[in-house]
N, C-alpha and C positions, 0 to 999 in steps of 0.2 A: 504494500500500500504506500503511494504518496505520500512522504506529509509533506502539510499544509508550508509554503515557501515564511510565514510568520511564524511557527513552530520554528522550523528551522533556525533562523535569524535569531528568535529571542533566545532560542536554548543557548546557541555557538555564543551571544553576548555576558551569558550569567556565566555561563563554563569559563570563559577567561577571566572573570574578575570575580569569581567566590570567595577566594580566602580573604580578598579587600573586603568585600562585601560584607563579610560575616565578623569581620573587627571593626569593622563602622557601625555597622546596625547591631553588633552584640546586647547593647544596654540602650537601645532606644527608647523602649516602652519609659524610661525614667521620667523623661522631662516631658508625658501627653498621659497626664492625670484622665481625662476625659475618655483618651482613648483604651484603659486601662479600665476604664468604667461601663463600658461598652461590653468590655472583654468580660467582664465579670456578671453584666447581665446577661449575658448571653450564654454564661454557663450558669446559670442561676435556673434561666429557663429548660437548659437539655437534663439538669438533675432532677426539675421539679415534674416532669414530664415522662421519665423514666430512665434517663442517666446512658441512653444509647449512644455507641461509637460517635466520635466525631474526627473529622476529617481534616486539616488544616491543610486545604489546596492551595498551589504556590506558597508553600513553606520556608523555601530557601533554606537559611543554614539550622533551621527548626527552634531557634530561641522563640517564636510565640507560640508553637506546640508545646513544649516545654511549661509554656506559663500555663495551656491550656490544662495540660495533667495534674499543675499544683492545685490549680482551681478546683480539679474532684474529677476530670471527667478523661474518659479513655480515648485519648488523643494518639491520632496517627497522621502523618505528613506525607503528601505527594506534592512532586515538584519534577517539571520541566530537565532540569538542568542535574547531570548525573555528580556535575561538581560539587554541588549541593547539596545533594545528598549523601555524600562520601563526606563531606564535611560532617552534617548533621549528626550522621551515624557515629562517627568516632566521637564528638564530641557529647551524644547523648546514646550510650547503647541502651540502654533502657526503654528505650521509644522503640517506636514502628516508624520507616521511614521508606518509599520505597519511588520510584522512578514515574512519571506517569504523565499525562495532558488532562485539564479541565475540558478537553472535548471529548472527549471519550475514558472516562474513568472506569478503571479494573476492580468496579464495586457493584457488588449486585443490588438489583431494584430495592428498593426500600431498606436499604442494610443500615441506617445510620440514623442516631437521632439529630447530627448538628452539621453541620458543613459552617467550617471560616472560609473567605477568600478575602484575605485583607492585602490589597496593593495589589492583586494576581489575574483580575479582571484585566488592566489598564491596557496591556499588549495585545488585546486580542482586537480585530477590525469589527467598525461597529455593526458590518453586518451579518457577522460571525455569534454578535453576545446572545444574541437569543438561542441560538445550539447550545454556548455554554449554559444559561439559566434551565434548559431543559433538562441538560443532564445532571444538575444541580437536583432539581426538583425529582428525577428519576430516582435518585441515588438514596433520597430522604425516606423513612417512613413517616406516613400521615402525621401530620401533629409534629414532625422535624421542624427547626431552626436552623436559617440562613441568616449570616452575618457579615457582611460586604462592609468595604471598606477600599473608597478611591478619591481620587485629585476630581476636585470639581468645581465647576464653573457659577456664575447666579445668572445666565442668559434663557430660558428656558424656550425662548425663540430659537440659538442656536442647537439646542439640545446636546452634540457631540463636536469637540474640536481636537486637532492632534496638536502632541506638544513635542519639545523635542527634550526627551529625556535622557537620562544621563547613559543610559546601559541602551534601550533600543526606544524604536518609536512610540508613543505611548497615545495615549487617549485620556480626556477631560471629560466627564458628563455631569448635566444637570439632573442632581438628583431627582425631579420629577422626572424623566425620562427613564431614567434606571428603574424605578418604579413602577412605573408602565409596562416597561417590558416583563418586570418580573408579575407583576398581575396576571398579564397574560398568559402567561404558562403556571398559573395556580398558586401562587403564591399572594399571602396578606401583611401585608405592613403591619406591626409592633408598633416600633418606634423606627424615628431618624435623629440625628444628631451632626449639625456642618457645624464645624470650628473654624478660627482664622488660626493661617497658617502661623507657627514660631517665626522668631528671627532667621533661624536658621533654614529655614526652607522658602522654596518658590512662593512667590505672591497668589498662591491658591486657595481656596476655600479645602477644605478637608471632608469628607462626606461617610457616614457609616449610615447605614442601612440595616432593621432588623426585621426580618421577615418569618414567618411561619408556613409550611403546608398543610393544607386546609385539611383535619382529620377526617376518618371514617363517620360516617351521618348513619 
């Protein structure tokens, strides 16, 4: 099979710059109190629901899988990039960590109660995201939690704009559009939460999104 010429490109971008990667963003979660808040409701809710697997898609070197297991809950990591996860692994053997794409994930239908994709969305073409949101929602049992997390805009005329990011081409969206798309493939909005960006990052809006799959009736 093909892959997709963006799988390609963003994989070859993370593989060459993992071990940076993974000593820059080691201790990020520090200084984004809010986003740390997010991460906590969001395993607040796959405990109170019945505590099933969860997934941290585009994990990279696995420090927020990590946070997600201290939080209570059976956290495993797939990610893109094989450097990644060779990283992950040695630095956390304790995890599950294993190689994989958000378009087609090595998880059977309903097997999980949570899926993260925090920053793992952003490379994918926008007319791509709704495959990934399907297989999102495939992957979940009924009453699963989605929790997204990406760079975003406040134009909701423009809805989607590329930027040019530091590792490969990336995408901006206005959270009501992400929304949208995830509505339509069965999923209900919780909550949302945009932050202004730190000093330290792009003049972005920041956007987490919490979603649910709408249980058995």
């Amino acid at each position: 099979m093909i892959e997709p010429d963006f799988l390609h490109r963003t994989r070859t971008a993370y593989d060459s710059m993992a071990a940076r990667y993974a000593e820059l963003f080691a201790d990020e979660l520090t200084d984004f109190p809010l986003d740390r808040a997010m991460l906590a409701a969001f395993a607040d809710f796959v405990r109170a629901d019945g505590g099933g697997p969860v997934a941290d898609v585009g994990c990279g070197p696995g420090h927020v899988t990590s946070l997600l297991h201290a939080l209570g809950l059976d956290a495993s990591g797939v990610d893109l990039s094989e450097e990644m996860i060779a990283i992950a692994r040695e630095a956390r053997p304790g995890l599950r960590f294993e190689v994989g794409s958000m378009t087609a994930l090595d998880i059977g239908d309903g097997r999980l109660g949570g899926v993260l994709a925090r920053y793992s969305i952003i490379h994918t073409p926008p007319e791509r995201l709704p495959q990934v949101f399907a297989e999102f929602h495939r992957v979940l049992a009924p009453g699963g939690h989605l929790l997204l997390a990406f760079q975003a805009h406040d134009d909701p005329a423009e809805g989607v704009e590329s930027f040019d990011h530091k590792v490969a081409l990336a995408y901006r969206w206005h959270p009501d559009r992400v929304a949208t798309l995830l509505t339509a493939q069965g999923f209900t909005e919780k909550a949302r939460l945009v932050r202004a960006p730190t000093e330290d990052e792009r003049p972005f809006p920041h956007a987490h999104l919490l979603l649910t799959k709408a249980p058995v009736t």
